[in-house]
Short mmCIF file of the C-alpha atoms (twelve columns), coordinates in Angstrom:
data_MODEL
# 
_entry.id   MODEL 
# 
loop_
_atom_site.group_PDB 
_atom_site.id 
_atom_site.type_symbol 
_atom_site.label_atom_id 
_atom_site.label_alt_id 
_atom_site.label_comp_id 
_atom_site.label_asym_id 
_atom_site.label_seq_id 
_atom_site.Cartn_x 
_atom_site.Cartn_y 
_atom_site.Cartn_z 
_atom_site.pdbx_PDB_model_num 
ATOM 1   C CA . UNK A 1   0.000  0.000  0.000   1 
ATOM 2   C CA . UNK A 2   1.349  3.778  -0.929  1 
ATOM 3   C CA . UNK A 3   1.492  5.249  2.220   1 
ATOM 4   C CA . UNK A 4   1.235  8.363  0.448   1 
ATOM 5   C CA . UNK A 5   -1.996 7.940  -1.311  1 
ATOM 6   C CA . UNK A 6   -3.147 7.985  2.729   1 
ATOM 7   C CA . UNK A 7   -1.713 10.287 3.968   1 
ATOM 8   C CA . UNK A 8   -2.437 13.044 1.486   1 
ATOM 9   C CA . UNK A 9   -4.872 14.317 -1.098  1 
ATOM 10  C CA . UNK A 10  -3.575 15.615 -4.424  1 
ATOM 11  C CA . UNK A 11  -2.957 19.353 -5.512  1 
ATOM 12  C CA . UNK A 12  -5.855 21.804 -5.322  1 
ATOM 13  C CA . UNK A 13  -6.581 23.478 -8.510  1 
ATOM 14  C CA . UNK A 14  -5.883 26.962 -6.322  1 
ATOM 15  C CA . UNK A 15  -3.073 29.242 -6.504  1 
ATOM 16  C CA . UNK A 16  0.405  29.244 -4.562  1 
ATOM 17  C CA . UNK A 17  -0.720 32.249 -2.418  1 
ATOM 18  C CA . UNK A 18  -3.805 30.577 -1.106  1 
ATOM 19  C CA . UNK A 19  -1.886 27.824 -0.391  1 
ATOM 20  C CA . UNK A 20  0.428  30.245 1.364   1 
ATOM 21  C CA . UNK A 21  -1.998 32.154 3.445   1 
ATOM 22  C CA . UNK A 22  -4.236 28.532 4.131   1 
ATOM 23  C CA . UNK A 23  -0.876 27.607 5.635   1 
ATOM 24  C CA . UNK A 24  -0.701 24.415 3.767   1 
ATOM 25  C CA . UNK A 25  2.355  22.428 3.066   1 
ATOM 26  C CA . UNK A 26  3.849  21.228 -0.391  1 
ATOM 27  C CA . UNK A 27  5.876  18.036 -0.165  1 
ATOM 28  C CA . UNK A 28  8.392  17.376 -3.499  1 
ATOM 29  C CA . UNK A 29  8.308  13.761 -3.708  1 
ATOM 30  C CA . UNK A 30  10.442 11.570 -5.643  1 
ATOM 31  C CA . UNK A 31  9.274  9.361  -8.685  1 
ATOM 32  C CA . UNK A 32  11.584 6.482  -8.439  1 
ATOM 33  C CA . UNK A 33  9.185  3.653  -7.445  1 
ATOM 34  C CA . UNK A 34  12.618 2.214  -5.238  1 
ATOM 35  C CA . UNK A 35  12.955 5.670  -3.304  1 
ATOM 36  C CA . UNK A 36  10.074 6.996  -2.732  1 
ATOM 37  C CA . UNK A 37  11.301 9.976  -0.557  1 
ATOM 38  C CA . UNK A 38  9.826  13.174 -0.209  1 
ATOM 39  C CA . UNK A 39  10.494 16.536 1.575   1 
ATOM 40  C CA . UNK A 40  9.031  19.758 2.235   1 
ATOM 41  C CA . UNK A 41  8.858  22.538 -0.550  1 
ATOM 42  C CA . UNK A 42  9.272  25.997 0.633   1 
ATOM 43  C CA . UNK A 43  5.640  27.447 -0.417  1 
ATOM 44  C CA . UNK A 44  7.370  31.201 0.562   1 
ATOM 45  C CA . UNK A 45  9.911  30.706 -2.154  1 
ATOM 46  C CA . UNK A 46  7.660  29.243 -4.950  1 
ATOM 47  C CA . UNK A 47  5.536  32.463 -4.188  1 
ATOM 48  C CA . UNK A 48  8.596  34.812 -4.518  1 
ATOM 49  C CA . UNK A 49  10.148 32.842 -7.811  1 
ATOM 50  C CA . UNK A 50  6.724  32.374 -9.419  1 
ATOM 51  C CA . UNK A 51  4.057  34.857 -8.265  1 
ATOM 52  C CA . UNK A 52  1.403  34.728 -5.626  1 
ATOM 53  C CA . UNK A 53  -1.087 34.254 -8.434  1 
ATOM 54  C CA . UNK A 54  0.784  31.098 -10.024 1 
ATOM 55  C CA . UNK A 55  -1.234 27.582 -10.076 1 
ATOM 56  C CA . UNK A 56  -0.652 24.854 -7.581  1 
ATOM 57  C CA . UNK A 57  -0.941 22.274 -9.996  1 
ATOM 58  C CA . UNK A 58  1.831  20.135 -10.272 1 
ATOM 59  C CA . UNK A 59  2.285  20.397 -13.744 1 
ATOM 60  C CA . UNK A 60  2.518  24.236 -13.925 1 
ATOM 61  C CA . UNK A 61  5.012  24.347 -10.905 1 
ATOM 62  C CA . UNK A 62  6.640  22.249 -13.094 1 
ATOM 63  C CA . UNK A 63  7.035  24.248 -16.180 1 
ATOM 64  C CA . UNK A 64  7.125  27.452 -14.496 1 
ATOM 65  C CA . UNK A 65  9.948  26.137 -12.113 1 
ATOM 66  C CA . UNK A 66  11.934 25.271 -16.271 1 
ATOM 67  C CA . UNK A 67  10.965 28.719 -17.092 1 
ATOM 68  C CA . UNK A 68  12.697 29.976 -14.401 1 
ATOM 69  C CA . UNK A 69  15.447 27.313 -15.343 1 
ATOM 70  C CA . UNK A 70  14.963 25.768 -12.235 1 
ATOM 71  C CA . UNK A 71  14.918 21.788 -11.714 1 
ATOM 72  C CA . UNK A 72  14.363 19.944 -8.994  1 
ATOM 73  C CA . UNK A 73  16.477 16.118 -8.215  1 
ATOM 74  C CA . UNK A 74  15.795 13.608 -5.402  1 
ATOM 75  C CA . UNK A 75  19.486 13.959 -3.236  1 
ATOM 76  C CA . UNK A 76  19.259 10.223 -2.626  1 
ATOM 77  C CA . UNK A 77  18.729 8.669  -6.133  1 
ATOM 78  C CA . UNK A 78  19.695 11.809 -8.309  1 
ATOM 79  C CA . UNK A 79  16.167 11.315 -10.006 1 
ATOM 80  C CA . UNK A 80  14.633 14.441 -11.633 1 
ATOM 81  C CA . UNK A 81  11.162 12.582 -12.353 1 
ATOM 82  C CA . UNK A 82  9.471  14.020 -9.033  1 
ATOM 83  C CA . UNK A 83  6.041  14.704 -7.942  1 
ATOM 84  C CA . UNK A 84  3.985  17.521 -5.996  1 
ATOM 85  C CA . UNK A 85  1.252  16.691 -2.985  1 
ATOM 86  C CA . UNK A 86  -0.062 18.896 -1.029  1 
ATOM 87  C CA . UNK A 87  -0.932 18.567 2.761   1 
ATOM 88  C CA . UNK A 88  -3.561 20.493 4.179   1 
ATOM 89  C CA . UNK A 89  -3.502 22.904 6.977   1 
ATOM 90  C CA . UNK A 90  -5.350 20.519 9.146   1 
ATOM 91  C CA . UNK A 91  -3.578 16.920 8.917   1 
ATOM 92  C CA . UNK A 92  -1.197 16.296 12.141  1 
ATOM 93  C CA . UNK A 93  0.587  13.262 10.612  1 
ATOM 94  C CA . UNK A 94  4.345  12.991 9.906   1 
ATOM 95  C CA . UNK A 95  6.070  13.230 6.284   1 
ATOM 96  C CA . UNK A 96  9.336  11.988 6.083   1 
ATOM 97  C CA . UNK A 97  12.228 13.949 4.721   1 
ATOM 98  C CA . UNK A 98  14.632 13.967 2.240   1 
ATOM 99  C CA . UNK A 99  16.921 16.906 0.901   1 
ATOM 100 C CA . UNK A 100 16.425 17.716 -2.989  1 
ATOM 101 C CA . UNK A 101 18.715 19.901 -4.735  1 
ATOM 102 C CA . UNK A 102 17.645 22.537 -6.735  1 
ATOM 103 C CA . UNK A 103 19.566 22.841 -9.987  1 
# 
């Protein structure tokens, strides 16, 4: 069982400064079916790179993060295939974490 698929929903079609002000977190989270690993996105720093106003869904933090010529890669495994979920203000679970370098 993905413990992920439990322990958060997917992306909100909403914007990155609702998700700011809401106070949710964004957890990167790595591809690689063998890692796995995620950690904590800084939602203050996606606001300031891409605008308050920019989409939460994964795919457009995606491309705006290559417009920016930003990518993201999973420390552990060196994989750049990664995901986005977000975790509402309200859950009181733990995430795991894992350092990703921003290239």
């Amino acid at each position: 069982m993905n413990v992920w698929r439990t322990m958060v929903k997917p992306l909100d079609a909403t914007n990155l400064g609702y998700m700011l002000d809401n106070g949710d977190q964004l957890v990167v989270v790595c591809n690689n079916g063998v890692c796995s690993h995620g950690a904590d996105m800084v939602i203050p720093w996606l606001v300031e790179l891409l605008g308050r106003d920019h989409s939460s869904l994964a795919a457009d933090i995606i491309s705006g993060l290559r417009k920016k010529r930003k990518r993201l890669r999973c420390r552990r495994c060196g994989n750049y295939d990664i995901g986005f979920r977000c975790i509402h203000a309200g859950y009181t679970g733990s995430v795991s974490s894992v350092t990703f370098a921003l290239i």
